[in-house]
PQR file with spaces between the fields and no chain letter, atoms N, CA, C, O and H, PARSE charges and radii, in Angstrom:
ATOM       1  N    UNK     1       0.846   -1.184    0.000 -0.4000 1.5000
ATOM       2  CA   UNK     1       0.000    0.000    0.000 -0.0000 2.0000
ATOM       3  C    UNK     1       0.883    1.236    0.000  0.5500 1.7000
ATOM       4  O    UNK     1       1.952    1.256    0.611 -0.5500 1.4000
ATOM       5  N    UNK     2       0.450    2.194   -0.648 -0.4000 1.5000
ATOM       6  CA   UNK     2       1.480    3.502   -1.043 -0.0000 2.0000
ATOM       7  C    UNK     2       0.676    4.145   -0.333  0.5500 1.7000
ATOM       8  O    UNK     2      -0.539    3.992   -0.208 -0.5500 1.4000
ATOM       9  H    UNK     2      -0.417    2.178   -1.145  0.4000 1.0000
ATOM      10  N    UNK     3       1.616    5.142    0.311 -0.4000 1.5000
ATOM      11  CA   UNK     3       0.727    6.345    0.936 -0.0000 2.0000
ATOM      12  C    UNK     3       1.464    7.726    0.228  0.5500 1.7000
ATOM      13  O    UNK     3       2.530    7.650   -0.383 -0.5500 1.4000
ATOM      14  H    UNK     3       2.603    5.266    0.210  0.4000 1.0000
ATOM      15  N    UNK     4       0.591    9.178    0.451 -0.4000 1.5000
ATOM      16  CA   UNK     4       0.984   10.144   -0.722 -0.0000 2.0000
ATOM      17  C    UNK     4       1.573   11.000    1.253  0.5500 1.7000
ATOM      18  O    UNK     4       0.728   11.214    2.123 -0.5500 1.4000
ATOM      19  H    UNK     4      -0.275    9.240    0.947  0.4000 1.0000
ATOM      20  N    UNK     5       2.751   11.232    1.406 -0.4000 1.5000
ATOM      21  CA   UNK     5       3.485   12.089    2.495 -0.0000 2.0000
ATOM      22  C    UNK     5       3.194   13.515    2.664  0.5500 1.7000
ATOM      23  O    UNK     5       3.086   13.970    1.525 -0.5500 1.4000
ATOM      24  H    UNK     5       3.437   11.058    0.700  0.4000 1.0000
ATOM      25  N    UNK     6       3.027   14.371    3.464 -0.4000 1.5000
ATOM      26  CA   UNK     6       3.095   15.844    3.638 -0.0000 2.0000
ATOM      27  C    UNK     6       3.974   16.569    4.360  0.5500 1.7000
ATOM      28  O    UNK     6       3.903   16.546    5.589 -0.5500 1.4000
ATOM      29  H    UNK     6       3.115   14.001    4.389  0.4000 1.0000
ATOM      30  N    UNK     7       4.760   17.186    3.820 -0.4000 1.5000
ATOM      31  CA   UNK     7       6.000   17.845    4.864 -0.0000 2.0000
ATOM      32  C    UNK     7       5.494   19.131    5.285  0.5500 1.7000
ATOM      33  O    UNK     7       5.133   20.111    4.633 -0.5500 1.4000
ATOM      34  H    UNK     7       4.818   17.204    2.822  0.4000 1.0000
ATOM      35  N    UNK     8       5.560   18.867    6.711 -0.4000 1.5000
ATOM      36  CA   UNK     8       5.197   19.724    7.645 -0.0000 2.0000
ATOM      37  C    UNK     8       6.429   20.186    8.137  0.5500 1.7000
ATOM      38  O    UNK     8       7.360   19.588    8.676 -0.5500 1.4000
ATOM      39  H    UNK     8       5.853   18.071    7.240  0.4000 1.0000
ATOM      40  N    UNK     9       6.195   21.766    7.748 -0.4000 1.5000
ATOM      41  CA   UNK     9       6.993   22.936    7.903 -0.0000 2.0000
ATOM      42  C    UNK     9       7.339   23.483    9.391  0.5500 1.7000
ATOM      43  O    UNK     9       6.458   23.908   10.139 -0.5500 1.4000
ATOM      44  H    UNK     9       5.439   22.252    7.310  0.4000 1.0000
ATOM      45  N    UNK    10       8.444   23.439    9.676 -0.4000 1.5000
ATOM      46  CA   UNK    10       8.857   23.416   11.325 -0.0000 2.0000
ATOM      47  C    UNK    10       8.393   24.155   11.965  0.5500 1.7000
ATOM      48  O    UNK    10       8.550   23.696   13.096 -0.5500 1.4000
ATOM      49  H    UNK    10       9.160   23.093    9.069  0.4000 1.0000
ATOM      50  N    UNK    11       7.606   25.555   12.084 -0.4000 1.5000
ATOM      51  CA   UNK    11       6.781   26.396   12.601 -0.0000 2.0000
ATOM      52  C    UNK    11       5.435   25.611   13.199  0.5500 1.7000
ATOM      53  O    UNK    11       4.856   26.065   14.186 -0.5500 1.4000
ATOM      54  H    UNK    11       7.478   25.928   11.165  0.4000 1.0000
ATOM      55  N    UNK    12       5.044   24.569   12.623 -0.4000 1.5000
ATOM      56  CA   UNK    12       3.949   23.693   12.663 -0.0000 2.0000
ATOM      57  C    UNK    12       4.070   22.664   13.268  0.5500 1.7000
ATOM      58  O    UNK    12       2.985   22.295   13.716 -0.5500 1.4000
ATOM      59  H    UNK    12       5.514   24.200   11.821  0.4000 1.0000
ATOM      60  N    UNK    13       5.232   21.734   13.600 -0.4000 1.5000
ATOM      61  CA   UNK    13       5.175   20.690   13.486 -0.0000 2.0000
ATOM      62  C    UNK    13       4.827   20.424   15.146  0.5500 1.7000
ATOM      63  O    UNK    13       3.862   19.757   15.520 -0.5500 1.4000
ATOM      64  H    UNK    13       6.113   22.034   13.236  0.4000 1.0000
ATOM      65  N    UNK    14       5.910   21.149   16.151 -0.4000 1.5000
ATOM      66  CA   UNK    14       5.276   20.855   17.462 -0.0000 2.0000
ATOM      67  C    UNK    14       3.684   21.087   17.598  0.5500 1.7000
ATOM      68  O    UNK    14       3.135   20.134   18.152 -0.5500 1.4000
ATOM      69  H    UNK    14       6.694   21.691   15.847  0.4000 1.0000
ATOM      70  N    UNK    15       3.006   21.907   17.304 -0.4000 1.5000
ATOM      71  CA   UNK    15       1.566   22.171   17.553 -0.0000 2.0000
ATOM      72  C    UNK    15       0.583   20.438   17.171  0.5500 1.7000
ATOM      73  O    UNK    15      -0.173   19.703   17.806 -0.5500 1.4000
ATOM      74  H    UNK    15       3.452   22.681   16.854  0.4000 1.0000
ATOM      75  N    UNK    16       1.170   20.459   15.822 -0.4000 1.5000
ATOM      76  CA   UNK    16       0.420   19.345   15.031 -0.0000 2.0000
ATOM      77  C    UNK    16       0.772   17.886   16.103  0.5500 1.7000
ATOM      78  O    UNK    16      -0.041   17.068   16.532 -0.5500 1.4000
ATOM      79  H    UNK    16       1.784   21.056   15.305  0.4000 1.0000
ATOM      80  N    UNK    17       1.842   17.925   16.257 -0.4000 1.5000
ATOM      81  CA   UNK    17       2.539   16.656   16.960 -0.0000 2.0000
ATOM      82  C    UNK    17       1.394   16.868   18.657  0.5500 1.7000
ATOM      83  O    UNK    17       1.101   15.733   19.032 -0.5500 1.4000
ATOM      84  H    UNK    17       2.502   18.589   15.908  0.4000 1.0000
ATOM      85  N    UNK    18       1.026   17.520   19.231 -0.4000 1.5000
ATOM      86  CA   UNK    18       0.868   17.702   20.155 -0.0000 2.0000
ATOM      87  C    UNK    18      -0.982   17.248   19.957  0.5500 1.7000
ATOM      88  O    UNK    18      -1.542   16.189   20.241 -0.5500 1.4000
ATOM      89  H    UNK    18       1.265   18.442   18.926  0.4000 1.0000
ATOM      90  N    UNK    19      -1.476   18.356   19.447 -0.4000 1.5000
ATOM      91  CA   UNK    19      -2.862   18.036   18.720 -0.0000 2.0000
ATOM      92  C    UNK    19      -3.306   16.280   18.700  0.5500 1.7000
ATOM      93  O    UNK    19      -4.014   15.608   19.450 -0.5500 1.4000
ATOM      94  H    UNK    19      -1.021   19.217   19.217  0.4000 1.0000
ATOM      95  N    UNK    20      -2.410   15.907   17.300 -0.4000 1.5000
ATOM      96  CA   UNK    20      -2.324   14.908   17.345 -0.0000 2.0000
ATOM      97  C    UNK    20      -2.611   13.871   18.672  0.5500 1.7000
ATOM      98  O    UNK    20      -3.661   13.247   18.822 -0.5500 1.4000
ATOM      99  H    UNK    20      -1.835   16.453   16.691  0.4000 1.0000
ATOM     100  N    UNK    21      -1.576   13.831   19.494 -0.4000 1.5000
ATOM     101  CA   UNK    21      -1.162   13.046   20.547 -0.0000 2.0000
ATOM     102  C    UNK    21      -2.375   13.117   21.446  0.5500 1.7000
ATOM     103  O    UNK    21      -2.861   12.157   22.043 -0.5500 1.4000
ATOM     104  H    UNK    21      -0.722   14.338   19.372  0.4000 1.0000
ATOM     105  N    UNK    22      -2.703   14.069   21.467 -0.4000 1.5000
ATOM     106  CA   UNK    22      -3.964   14.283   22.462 -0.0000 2.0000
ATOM     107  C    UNK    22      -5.571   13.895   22.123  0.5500 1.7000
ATOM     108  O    UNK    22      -6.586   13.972   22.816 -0.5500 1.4000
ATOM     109  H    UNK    22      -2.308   14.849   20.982  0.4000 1.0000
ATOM     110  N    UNK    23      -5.347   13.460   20.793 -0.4000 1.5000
ATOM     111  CA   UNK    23      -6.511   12.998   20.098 -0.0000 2.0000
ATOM     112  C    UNK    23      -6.851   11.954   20.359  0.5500 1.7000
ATOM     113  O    UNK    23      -5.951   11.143   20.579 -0.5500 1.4000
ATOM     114  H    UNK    23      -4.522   13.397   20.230  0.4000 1.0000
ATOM     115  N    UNK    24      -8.356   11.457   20.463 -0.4000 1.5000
ATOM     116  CA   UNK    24      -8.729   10.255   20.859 -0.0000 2.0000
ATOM     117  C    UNK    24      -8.124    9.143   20.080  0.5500 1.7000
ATOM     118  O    UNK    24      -7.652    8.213   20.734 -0.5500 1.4000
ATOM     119  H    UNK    24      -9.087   12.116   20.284  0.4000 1.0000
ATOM     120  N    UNK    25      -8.057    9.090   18.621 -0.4000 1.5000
ATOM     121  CA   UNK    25      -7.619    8.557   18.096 -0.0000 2.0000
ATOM     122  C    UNK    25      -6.069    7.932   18.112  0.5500 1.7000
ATOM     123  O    UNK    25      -5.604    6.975   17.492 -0.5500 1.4000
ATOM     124  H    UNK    25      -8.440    9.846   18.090  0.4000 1.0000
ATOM     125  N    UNK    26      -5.563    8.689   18.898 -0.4000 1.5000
ATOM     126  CA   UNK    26      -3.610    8.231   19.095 -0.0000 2.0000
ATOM     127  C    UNK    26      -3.668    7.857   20.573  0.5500 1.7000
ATOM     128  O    UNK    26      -2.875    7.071   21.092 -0.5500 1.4000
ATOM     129  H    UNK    26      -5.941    9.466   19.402  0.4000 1.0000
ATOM     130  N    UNK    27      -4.906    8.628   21.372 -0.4000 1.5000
ATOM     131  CA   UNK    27      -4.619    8.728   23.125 -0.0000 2.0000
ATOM     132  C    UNK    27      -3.902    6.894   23.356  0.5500 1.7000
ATOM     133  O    UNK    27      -4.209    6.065   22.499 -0.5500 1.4000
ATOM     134  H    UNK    27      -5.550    9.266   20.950  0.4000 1.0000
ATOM     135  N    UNK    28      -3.087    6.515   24.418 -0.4000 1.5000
ATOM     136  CA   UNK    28      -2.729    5.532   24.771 -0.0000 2.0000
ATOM     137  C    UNK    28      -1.961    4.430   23.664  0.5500 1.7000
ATOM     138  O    UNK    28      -1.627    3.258   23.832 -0.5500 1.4000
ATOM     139  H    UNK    28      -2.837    7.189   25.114  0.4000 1.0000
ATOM     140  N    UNK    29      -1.836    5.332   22.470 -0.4000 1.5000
ATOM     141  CA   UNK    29      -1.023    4.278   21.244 -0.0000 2.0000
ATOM     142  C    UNK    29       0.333    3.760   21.816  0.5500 1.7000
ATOM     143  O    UNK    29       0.665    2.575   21.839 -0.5500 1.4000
ATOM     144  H    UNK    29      -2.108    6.285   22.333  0.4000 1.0000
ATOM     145  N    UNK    30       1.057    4.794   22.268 -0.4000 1.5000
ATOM     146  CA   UNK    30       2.327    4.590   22.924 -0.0000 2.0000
ATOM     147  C    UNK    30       3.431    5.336   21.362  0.5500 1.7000
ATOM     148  O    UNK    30       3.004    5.605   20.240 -0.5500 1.4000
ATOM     149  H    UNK    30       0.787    5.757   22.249  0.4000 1.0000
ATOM     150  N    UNK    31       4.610    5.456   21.790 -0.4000 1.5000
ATOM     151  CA   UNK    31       5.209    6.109   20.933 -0.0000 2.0000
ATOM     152  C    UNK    31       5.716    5.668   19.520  0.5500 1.7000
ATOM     153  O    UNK    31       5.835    6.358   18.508 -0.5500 1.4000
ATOM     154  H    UNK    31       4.957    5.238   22.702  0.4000 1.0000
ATOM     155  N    UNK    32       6.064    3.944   19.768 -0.4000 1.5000
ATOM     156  CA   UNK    32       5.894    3.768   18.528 -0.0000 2.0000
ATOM     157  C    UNK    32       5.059    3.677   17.464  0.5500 1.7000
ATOM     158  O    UNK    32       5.332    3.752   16.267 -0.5500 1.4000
ATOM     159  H    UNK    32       5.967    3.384   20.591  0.4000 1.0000
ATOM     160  N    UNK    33       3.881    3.486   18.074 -0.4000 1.5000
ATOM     161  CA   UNK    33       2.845    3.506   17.125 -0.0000 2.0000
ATOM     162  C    UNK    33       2.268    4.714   16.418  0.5500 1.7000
ATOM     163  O    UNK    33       1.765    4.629   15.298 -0.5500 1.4000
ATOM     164  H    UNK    33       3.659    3.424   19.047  0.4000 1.0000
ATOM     165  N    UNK    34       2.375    6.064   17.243 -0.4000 1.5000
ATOM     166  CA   UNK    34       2.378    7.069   17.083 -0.0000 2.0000
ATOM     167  C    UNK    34       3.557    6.861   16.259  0.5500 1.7000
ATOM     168  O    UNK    34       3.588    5.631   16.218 -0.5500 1.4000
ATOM     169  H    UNK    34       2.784    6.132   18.153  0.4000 1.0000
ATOM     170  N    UNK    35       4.363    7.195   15.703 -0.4000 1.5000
ATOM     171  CA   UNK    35       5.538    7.499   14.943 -0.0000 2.0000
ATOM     172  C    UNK    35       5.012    6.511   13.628  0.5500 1.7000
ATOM     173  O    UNK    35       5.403    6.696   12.476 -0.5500 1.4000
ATOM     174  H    UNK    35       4.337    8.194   15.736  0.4000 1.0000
ATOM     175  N    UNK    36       4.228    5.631   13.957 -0.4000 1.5000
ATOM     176  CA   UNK    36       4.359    4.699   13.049 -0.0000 2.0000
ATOM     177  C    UNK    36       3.258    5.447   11.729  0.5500 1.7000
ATOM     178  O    UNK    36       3.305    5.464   10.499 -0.5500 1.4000
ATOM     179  H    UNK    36       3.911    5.481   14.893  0.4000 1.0000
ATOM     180  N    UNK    37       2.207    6.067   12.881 -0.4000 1.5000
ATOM     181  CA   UNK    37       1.126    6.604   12.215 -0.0000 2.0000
ATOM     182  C    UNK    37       1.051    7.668   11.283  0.5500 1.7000
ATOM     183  O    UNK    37       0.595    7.779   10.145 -0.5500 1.4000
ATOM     184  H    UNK    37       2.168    6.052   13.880  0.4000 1.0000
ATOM     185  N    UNK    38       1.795    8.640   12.316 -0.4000 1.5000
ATOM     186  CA   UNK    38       2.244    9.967   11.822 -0.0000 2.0000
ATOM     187  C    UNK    38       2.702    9.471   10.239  0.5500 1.7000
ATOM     188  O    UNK    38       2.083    9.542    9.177 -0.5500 1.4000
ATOM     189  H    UNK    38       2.166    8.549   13.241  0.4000 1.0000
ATOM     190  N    UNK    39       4.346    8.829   10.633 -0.4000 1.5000
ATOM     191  CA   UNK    39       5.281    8.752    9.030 -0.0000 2.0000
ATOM     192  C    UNK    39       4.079    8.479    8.239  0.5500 1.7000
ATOM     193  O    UNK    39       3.901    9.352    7.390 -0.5500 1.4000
ATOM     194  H    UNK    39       4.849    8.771   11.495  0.4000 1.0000
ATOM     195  N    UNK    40       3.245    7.602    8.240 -0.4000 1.5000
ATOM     196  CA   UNK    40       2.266    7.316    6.550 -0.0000 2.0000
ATOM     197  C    UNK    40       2.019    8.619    6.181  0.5500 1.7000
ATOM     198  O    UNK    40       1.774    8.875    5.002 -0.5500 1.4000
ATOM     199  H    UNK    40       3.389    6.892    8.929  0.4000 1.0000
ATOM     200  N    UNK    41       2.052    9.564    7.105 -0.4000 1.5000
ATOM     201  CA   UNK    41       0.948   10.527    6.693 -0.0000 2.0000
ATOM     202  C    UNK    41       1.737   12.209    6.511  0.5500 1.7000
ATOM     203  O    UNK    41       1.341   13.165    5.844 -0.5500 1.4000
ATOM     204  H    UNK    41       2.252    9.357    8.062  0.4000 1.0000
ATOM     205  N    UNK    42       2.813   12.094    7.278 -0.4000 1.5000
ATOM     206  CA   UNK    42       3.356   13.161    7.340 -0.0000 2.0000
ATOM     207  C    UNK    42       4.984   13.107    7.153  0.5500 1.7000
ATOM     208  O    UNK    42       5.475   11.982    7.066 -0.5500 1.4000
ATOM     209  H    UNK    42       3.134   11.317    7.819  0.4000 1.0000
ATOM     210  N    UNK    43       5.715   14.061    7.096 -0.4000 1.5000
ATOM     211  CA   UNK    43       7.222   14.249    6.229 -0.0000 2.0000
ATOM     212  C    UNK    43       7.830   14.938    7.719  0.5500 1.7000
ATOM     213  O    UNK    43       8.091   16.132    7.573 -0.5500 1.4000
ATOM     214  H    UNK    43       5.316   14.975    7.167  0.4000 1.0000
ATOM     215  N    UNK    44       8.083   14.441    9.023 -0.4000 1.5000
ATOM     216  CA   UNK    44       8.482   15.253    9.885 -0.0000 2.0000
ATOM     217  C    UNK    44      10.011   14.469   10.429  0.5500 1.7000
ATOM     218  O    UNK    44      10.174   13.388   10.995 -0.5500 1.4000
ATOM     219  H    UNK    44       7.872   13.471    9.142  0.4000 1.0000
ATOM     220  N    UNK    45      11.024   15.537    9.981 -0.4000 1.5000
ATOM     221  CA   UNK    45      12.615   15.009   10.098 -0.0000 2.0000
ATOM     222  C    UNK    45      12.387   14.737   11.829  0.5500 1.7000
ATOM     223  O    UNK    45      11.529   15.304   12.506 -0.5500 1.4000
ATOM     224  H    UNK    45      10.891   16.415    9.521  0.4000 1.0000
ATOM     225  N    UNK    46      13.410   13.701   12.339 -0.4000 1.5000
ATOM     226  CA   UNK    46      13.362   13.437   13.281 -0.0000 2.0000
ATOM     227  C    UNK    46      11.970   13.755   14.274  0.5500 1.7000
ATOM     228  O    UNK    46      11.657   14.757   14.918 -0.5500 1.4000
ATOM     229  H    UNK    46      14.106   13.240   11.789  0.4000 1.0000
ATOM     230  N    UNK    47      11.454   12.738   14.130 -0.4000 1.5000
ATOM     231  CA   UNK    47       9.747   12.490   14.614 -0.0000 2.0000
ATOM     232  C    UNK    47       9.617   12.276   16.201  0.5500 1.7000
ATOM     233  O    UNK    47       9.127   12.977   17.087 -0.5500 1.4000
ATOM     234  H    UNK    47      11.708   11.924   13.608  0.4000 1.0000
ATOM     235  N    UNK    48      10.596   10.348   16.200 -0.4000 1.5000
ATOM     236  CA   UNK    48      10.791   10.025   17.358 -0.0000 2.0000
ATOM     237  C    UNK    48      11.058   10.913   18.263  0.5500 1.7000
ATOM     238  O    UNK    48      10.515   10.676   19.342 -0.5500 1.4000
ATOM     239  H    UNK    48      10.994    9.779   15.480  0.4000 1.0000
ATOM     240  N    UNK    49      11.908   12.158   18.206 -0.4000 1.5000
ATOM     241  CA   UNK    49      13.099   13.104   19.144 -0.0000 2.0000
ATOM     242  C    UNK    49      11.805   13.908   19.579  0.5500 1.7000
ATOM     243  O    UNK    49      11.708   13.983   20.804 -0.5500 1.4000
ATOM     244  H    UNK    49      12.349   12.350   17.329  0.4000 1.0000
ATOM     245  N    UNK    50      10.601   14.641   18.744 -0.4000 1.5000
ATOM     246  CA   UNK    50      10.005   15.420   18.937 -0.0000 2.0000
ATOM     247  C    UNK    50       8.568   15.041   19.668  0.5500 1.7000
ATOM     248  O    UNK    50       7.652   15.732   20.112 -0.5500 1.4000
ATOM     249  H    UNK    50      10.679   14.581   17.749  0.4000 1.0000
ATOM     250  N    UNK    51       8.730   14.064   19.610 -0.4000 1.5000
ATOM     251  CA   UNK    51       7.321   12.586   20.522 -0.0000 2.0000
ATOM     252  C    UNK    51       7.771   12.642   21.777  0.5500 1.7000
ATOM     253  O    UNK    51       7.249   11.950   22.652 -0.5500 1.4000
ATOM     254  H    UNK    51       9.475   13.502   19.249  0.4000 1.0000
């Protein structure tokens, strides 16, 4: 399965990362899975560091 990436521009990325995390949808994923989720979907250099 191919996924189409979005690079999120560093002004953005803590907010989005945070949003994210707090969403029902990620609440209790744990970090790898979160990282796992994010990458399909988003272009964010060093992900793990910012989780």
């Amino acid at each position: 399965r191919e996924y189409i990436s979005t690079y999120i521009p560093p002004h953005i990325r803590t907010e989005l990362i945070k949003t994210l995390y707090k969403s029902l949808e990620y609440r209790h994923a744990g970090v790898n899975e979160i990282v796992r989720r994010l990458a399909k979907v988003f272009i964010i250099p060093r992900l793990r560091a910012k989780i």
